[in-house]
N, CA, C, O and CB atoms as a CASP TS submission, in Angstrom:
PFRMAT TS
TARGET T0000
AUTHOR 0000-0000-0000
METHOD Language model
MODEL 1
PARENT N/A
ATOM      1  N   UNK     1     -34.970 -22.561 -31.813  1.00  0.00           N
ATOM      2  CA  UNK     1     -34.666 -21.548 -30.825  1.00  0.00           C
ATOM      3  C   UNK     1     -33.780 -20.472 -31.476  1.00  0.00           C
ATOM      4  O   UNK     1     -32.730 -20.819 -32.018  1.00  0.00           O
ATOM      5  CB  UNK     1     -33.970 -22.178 -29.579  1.00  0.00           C
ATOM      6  N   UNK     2     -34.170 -19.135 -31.447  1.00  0.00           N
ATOM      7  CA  UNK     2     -33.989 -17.889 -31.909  1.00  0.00           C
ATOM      8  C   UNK     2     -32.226 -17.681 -30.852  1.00  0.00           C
ATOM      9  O   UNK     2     -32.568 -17.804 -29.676  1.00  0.00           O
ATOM     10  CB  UNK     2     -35.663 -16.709 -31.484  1.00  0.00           C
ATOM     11  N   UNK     3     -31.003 -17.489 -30.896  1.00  0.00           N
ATOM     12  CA  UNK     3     -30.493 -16.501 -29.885  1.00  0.00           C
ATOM     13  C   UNK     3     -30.141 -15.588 -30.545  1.00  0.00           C
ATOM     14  O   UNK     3     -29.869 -15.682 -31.742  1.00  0.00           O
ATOM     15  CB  UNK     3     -29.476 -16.838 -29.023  1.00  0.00           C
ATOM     16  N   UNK     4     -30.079 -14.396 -29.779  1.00  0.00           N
ATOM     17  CA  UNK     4     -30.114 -13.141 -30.029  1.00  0.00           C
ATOM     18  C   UNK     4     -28.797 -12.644 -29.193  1.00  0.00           C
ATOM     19  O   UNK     4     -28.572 -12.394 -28.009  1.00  0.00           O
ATOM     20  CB  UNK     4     -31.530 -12.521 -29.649  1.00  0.00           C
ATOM     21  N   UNK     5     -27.888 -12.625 -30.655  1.00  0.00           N
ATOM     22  CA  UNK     5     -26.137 -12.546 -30.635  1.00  0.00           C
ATOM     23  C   UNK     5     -26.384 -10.973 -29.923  1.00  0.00           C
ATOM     24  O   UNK     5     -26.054 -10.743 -28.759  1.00  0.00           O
ATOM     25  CB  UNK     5     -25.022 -12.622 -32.625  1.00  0.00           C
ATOM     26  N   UNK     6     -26.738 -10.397 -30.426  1.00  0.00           N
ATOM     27  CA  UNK     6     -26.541  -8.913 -29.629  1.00  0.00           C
ATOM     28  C   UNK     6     -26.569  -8.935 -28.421  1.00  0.00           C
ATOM     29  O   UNK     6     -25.737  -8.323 -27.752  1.00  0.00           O
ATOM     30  CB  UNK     6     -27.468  -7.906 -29.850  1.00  0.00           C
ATOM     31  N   UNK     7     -27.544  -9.656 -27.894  1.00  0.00           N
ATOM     32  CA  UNK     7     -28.058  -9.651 -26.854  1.00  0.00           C
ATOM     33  C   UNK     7     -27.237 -10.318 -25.387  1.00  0.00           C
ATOM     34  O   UNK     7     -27.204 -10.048 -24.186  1.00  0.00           O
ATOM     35  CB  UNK     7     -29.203 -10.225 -27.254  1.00  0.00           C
ATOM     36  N   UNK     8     -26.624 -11.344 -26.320  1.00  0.00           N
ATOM     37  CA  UNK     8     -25.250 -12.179 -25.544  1.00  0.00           C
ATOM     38  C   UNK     8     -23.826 -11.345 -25.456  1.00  0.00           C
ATOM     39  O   UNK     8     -23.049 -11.544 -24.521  1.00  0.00           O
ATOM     40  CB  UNK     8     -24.820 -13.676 -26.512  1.00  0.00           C
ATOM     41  N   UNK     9     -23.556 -10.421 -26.479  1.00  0.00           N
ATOM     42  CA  UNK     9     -22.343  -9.776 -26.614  1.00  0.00           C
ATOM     43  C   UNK     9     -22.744  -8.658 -25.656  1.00  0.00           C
ATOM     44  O   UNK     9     -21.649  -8.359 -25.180  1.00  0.00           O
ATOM     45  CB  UNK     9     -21.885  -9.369 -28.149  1.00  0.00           C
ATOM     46  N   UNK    10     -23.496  -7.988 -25.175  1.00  0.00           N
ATOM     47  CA  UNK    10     -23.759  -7.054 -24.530  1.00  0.00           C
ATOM     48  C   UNK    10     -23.649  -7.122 -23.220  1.00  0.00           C
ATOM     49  O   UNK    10     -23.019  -6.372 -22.475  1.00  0.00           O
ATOM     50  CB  UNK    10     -24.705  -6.729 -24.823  1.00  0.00           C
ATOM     51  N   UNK    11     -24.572  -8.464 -22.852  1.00  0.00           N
ATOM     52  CA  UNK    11     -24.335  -9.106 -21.683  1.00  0.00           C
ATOM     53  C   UNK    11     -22.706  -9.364 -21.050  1.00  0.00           C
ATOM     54  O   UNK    11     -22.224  -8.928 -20.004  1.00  0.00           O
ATOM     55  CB  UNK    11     -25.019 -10.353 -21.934  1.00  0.00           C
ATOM     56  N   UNK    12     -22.094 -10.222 -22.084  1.00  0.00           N
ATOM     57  CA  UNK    12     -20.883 -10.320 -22.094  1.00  0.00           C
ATOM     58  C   UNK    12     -20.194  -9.271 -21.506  1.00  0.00           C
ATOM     59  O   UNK    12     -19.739  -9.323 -20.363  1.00  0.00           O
ATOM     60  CB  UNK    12     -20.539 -10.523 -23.198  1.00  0.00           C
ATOM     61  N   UNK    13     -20.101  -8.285 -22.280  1.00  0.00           N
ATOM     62  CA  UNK    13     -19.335  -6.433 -22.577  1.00  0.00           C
ATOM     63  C   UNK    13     -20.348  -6.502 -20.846  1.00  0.00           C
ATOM     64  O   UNK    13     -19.677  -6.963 -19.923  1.00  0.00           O
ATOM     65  CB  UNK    13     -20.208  -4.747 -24.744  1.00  0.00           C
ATOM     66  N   UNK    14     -21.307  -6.225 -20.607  1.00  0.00           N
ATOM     67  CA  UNK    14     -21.222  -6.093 -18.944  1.00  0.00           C
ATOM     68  C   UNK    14     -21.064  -6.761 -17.940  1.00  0.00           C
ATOM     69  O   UNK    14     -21.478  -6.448 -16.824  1.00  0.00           O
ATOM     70  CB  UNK    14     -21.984  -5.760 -18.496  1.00  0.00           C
ATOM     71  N   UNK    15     -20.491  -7.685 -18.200  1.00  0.00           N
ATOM     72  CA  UNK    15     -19.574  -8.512 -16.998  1.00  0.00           C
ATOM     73  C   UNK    15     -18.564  -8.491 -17.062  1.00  0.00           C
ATOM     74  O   UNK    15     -18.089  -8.845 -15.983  1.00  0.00           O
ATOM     75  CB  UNK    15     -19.615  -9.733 -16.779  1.00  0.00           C
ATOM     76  N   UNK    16     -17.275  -8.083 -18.307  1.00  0.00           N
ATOM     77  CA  UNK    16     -16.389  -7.932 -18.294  1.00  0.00           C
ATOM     78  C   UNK    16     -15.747  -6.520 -17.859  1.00  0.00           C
ATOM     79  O   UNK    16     -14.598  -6.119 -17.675  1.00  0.00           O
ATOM     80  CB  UNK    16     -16.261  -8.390 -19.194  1.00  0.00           C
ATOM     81  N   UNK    17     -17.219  -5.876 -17.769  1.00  0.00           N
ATOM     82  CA  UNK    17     -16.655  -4.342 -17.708  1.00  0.00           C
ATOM     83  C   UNK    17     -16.839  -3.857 -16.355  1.00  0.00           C
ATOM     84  O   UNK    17     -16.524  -2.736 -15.956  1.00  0.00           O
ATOM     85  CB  UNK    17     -17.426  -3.281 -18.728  1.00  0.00           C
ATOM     86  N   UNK    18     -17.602  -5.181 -15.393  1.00  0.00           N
ATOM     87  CA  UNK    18     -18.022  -4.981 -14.314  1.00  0.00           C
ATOM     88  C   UNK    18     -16.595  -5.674 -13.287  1.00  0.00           C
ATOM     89  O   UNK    18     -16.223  -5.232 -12.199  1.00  0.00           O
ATOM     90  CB  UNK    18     -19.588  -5.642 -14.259  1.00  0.00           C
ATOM     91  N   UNK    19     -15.998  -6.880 -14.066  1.00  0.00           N
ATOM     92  CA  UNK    19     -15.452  -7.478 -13.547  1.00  0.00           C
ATOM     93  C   UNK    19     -14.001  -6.287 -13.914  1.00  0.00           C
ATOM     94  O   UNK    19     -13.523  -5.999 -12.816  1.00  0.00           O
ATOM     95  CB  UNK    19     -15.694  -9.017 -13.939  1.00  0.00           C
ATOM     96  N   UNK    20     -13.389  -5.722 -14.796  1.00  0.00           N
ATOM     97  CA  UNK    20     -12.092  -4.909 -15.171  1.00  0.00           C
ATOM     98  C   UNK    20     -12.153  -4.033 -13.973  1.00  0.00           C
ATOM     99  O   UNK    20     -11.123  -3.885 -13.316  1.00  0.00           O
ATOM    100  CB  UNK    20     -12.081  -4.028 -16.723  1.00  0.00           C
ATOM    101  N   UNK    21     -13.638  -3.227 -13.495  1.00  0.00           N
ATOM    102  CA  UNK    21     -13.450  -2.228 -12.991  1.00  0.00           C
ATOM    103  C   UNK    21     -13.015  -3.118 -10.956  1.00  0.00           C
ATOM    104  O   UNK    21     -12.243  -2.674 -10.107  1.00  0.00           O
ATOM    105  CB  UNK    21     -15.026  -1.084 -13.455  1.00  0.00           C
ATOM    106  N   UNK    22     -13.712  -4.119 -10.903  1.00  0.00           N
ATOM    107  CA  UNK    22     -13.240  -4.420  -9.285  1.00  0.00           C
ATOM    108  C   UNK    22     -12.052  -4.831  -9.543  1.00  0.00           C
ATOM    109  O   UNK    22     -11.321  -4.899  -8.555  1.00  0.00           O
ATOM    110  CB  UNK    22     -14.048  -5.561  -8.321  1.00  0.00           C
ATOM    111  N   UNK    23     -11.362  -5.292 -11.067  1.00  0.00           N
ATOM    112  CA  UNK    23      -9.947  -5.310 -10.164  1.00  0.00           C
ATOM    113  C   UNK    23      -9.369  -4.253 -10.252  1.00  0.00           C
ATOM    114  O   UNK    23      -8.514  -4.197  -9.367  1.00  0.00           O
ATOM    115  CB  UNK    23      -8.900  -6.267 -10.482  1.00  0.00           C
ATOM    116  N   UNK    24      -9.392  -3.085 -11.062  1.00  0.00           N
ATOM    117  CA  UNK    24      -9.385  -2.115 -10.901  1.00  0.00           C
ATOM    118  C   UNK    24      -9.050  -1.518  -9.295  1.00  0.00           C
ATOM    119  O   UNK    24      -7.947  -1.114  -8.928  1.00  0.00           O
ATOM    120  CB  UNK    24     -10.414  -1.913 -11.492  1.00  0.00           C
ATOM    121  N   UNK    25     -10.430  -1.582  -8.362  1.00  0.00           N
ATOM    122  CA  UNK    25     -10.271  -0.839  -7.611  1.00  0.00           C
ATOM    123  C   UNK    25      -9.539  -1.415  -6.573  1.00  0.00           C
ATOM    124  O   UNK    25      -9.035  -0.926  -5.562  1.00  0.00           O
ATOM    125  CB  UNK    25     -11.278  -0.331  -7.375  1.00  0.00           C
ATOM    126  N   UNK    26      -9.598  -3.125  -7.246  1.00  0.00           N
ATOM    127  CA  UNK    26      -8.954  -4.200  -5.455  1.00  0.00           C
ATOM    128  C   UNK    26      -7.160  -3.040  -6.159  1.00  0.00           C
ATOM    129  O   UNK    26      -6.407  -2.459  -5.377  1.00  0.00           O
ATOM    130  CB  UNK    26      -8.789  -7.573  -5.616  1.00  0.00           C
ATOM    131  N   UNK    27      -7.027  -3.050  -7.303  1.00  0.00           N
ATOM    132  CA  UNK    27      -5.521  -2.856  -7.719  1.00  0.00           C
ATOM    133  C   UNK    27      -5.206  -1.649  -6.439  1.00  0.00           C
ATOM    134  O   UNK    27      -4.451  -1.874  -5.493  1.00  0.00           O
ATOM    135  CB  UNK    27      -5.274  -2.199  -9.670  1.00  0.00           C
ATOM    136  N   UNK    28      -5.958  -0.346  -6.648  1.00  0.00           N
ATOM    137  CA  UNK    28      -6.021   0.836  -6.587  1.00  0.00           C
ATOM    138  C   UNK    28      -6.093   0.811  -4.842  1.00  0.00           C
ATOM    139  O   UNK    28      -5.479   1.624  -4.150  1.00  0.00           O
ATOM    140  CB  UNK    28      -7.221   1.460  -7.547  1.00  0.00           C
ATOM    141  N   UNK    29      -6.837  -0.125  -4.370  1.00  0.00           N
ATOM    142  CA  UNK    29      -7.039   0.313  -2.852  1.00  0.00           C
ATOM    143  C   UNK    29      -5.409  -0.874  -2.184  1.00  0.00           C
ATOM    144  O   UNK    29      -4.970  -0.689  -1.049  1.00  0.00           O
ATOM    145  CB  UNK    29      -9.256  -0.316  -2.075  1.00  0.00           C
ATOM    146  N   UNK    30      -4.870  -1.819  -3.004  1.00  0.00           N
ATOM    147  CA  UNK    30      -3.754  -2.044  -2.867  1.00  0.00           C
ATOM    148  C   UNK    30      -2.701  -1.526  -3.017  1.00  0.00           C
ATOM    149  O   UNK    30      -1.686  -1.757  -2.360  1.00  0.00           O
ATOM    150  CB  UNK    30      -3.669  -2.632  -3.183  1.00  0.00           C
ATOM    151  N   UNK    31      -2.858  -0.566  -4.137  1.00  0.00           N
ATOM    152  CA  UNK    31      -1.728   0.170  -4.190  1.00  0.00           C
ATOM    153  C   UNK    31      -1.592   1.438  -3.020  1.00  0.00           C
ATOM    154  O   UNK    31      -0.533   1.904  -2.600  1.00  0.00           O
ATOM    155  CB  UNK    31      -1.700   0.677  -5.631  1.00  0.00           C
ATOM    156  N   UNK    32      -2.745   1.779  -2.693  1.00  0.00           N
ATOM    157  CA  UNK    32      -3.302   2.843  -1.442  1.00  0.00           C
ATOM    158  C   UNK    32      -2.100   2.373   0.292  1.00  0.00           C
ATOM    159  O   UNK    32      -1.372   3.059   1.009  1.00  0.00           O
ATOM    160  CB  UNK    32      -5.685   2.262  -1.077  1.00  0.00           C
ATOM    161  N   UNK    33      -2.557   0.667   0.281  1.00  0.00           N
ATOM    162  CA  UNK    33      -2.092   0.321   1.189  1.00  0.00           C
ATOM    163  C   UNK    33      -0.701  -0.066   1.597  1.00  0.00           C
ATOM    164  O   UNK    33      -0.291  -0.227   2.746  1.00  0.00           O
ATOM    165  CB  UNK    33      -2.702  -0.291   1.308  1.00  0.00           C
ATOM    166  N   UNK    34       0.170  -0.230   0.104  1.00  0.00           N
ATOM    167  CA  UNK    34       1.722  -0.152  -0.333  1.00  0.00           C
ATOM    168  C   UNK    34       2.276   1.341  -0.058  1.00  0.00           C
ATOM    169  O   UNK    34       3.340   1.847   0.298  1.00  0.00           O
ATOM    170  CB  UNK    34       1.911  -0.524  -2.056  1.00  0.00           C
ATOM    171  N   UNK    35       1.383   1.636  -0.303  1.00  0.00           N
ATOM    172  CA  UNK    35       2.015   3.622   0.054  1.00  0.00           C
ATOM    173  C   UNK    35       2.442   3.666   1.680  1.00  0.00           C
ATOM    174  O   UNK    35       3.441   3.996   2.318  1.00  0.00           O
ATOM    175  CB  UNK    35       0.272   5.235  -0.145  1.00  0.00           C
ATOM    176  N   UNK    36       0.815   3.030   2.043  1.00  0.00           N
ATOM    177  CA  UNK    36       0.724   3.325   3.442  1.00  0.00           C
ATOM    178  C   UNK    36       1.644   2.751   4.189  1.00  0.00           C
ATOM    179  O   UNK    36       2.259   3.389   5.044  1.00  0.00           O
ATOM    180  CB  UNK    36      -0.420   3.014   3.960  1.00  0.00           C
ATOM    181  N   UNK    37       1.880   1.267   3.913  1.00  0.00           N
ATOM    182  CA  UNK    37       2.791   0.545   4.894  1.00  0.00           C
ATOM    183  C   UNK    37       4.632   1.016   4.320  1.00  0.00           C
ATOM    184  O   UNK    37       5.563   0.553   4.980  1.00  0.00           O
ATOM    185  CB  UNK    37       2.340  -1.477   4.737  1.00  0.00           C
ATOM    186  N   UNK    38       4.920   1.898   3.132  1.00  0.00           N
ATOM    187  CA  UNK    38       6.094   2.461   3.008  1.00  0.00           C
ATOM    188  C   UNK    38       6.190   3.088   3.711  1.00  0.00           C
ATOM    189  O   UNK    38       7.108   3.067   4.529  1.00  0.00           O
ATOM    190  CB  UNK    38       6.433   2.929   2.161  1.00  0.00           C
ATOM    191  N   UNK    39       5.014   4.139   3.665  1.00  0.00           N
ATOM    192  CA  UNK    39       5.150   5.359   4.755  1.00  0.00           C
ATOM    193  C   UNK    39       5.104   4.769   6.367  1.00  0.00           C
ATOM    194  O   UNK    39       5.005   5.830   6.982  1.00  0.00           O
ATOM    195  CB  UNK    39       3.730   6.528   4.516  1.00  0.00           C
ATOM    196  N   UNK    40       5.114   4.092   7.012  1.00  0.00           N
ATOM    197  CA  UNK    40       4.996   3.486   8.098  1.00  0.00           C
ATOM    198  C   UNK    40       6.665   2.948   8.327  1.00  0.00           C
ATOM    199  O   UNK    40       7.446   3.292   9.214  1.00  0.00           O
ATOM    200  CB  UNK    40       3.769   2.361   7.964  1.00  0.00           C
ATOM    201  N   UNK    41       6.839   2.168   7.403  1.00  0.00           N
ATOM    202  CA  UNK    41       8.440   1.254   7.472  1.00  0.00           C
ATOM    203  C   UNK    41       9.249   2.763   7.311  1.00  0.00           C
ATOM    204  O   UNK    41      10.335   2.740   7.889  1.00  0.00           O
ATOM    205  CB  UNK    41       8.886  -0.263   5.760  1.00  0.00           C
ATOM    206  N   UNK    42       9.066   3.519   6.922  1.00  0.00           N
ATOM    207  CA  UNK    42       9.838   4.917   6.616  1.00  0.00           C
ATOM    208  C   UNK    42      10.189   5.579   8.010  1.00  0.00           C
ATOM    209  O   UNK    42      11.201   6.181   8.369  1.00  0.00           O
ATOM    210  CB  UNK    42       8.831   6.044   5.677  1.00  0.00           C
ATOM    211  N   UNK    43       9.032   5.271   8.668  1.00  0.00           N
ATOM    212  CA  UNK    43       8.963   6.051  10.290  1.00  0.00           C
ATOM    213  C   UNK    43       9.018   5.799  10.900  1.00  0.00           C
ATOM    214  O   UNK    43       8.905   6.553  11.867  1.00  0.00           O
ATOM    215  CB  UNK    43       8.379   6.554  10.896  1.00  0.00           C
ATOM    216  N   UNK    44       9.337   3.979  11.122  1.00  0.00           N
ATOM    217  CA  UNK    44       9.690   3.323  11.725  1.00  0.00           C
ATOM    218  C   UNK    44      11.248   3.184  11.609  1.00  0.00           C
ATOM    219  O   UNK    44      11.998   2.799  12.506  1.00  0.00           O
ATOM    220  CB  UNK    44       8.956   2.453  11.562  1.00  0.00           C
ATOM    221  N   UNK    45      11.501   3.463  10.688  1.00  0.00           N
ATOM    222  CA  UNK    45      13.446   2.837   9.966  1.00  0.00           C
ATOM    223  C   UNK    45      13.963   4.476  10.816  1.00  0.00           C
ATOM    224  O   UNK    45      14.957   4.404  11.539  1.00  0.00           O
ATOM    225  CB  UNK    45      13.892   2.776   7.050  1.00  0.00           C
ATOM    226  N   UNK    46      13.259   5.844  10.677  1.00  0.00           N
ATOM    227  CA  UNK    46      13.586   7.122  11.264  1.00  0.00           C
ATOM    228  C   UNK    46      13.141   6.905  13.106  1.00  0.00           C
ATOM    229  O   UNK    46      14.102   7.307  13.762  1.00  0.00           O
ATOM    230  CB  UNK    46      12.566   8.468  10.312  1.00  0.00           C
ATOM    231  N   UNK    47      12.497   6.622  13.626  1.00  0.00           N
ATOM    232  CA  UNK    47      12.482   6.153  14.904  1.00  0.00           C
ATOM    233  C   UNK    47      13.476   5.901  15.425  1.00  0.00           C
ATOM    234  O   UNK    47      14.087   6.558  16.268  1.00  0.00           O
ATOM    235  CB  UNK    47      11.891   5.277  15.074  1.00  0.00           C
ATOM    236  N   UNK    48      13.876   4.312  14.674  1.00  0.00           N
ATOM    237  CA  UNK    48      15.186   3.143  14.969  1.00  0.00           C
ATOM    238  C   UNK    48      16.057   4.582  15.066  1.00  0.00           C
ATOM    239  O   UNK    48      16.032   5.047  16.205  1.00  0.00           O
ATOM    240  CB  UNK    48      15.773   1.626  13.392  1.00  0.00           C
ATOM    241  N   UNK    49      16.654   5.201  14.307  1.00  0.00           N
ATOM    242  CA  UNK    49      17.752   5.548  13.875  1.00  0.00           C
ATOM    243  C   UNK    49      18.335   6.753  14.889  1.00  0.00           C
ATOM    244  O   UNK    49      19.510   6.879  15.235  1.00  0.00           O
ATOM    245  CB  UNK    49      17.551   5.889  12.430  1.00  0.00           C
ATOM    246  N   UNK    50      17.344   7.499  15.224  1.00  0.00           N
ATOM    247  CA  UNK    50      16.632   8.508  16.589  1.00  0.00           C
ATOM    248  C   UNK    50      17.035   7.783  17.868  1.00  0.00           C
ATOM    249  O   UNK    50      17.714   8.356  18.721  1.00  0.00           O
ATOM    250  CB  UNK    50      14.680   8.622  16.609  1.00  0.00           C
ATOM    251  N   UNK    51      16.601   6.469  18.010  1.00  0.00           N
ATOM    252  CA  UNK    51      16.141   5.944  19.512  1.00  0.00           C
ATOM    253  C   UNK    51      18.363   5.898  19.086  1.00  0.00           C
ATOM    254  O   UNK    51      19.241   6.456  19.743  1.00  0.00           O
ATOM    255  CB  UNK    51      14.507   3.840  19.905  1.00  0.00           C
ATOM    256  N   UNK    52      18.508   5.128  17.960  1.00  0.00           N
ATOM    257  CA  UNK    52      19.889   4.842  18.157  1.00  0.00           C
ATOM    258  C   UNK    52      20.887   5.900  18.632  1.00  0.00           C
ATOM    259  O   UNK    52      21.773   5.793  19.479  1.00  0.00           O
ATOM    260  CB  UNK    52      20.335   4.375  16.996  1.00  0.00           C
ATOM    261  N   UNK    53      20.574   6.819  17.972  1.00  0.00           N
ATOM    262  CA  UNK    53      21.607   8.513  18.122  1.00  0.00           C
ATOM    263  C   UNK    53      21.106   8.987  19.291  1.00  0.00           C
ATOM    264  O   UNK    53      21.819   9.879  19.751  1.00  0.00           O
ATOM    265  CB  UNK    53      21.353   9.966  16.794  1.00  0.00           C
ATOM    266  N   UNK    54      20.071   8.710  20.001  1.00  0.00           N
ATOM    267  CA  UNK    54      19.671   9.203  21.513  1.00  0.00           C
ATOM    268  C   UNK    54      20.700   8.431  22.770  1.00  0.00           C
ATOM    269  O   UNK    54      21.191   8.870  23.810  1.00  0.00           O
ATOM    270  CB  UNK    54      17.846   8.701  21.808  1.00  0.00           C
ATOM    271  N   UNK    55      20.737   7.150  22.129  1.00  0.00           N
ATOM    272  CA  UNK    55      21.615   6.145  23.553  1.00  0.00           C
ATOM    273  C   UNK    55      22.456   6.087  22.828  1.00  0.00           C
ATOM    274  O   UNK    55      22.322   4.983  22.301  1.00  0.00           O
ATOM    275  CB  UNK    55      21.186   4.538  24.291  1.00  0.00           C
ATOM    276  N   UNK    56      23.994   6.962  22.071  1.00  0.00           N
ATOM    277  CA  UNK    56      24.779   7.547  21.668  1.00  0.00           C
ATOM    278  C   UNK    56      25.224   8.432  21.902  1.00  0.00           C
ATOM    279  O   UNK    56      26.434   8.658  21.883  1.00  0.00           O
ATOM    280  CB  UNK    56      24.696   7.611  21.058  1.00  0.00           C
ATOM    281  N   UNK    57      23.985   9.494  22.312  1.00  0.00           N
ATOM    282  CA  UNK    57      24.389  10.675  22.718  1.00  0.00           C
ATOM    283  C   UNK    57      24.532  10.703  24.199  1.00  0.00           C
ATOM    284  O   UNK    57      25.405  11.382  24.739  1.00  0.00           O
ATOM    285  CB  UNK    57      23.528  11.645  22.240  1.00  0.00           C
ATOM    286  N   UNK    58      23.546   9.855  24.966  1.00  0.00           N
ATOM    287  CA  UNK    58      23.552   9.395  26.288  1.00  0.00           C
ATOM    288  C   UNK    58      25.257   8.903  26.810  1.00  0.00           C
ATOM    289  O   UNK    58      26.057   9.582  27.454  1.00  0.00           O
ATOM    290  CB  UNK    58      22.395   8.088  26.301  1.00  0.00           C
ATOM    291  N   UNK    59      25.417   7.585  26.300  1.00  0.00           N
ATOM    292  CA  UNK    59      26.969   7.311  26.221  1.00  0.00           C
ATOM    293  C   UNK    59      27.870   8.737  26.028  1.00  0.00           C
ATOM    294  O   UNK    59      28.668   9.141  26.873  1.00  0.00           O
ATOM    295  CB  UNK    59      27.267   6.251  24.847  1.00  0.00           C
ATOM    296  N   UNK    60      27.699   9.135  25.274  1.00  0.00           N
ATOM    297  CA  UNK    60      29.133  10.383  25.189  1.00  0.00           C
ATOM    298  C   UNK    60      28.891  11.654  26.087  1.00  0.00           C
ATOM    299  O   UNK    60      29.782  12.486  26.261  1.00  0.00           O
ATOM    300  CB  UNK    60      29.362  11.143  23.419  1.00  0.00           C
ATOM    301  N   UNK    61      27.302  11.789  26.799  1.00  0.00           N
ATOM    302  CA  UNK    61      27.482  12.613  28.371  1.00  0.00           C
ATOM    303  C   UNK    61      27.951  11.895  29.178  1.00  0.00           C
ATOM    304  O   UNK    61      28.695  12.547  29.911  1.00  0.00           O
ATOM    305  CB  UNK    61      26.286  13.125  29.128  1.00  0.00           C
ATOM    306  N   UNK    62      27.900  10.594  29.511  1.00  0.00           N
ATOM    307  CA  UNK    62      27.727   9.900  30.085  1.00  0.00           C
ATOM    308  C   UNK    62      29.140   9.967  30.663  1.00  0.00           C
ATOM    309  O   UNK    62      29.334  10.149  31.865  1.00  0.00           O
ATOM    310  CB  UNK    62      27.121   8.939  29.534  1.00  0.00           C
ATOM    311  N   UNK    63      30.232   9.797  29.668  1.00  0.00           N
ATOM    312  CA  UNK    63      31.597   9.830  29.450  1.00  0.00           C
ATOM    313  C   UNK    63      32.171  11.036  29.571  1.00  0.00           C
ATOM    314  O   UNK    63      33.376  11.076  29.819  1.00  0.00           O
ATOM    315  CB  UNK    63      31.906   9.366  28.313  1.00  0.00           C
ATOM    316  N   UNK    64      31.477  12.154  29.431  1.00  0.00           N
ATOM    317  CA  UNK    64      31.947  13.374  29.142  1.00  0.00           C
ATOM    318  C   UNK    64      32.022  13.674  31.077  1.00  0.00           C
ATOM    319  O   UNK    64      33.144  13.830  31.558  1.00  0.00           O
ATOM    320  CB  UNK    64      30.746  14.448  27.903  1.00  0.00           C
ATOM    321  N   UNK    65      30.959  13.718  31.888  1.00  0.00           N
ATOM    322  CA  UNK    65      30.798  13.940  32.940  1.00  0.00           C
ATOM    323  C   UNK    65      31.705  13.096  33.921  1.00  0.00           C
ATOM    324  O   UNK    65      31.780  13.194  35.146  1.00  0.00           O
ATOM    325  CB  UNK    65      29.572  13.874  33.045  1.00  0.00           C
ATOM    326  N   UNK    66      32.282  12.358  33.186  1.00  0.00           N
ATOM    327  CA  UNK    66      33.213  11.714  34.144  1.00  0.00           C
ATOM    328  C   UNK    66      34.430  11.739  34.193  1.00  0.00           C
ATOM    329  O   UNK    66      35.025  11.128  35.080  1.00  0.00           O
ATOM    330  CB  UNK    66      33.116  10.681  34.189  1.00  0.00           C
TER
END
């Protein structure tokens, strides 16, 4: 039986090059979704901080009017 080394290394070279590129993109659409959920915890942490200085500011009319 003949094998035909080229023929195996090539094969090879395209499964490895098939397999680099999906983790590649799992990397890339993970890193997509780390952005996303920063940007989310970001606007959520600015919300908190808003809702807090709103019933702050409430308290000191609150006090002021009386």
């Amino acid at each position: 039986m003949i094998i035909n080394i080229s023929f195996l290394v090539d094969e090879v070279e395209k499964r490895l090059t098939a397999k680099c590129v999906g983790i590649i993109e799992e990397h890339t659409a993970a890193e997509h979704k780390l952005l996303l959920l920063e940007e989310r915890n970001e606007a959520y942490t600015k919300s908190k901080s808003i809702a807090k200085l709103e019933q702050e500011l409430n308290i000191l009319l609150h006090i002021r009017k009386e």
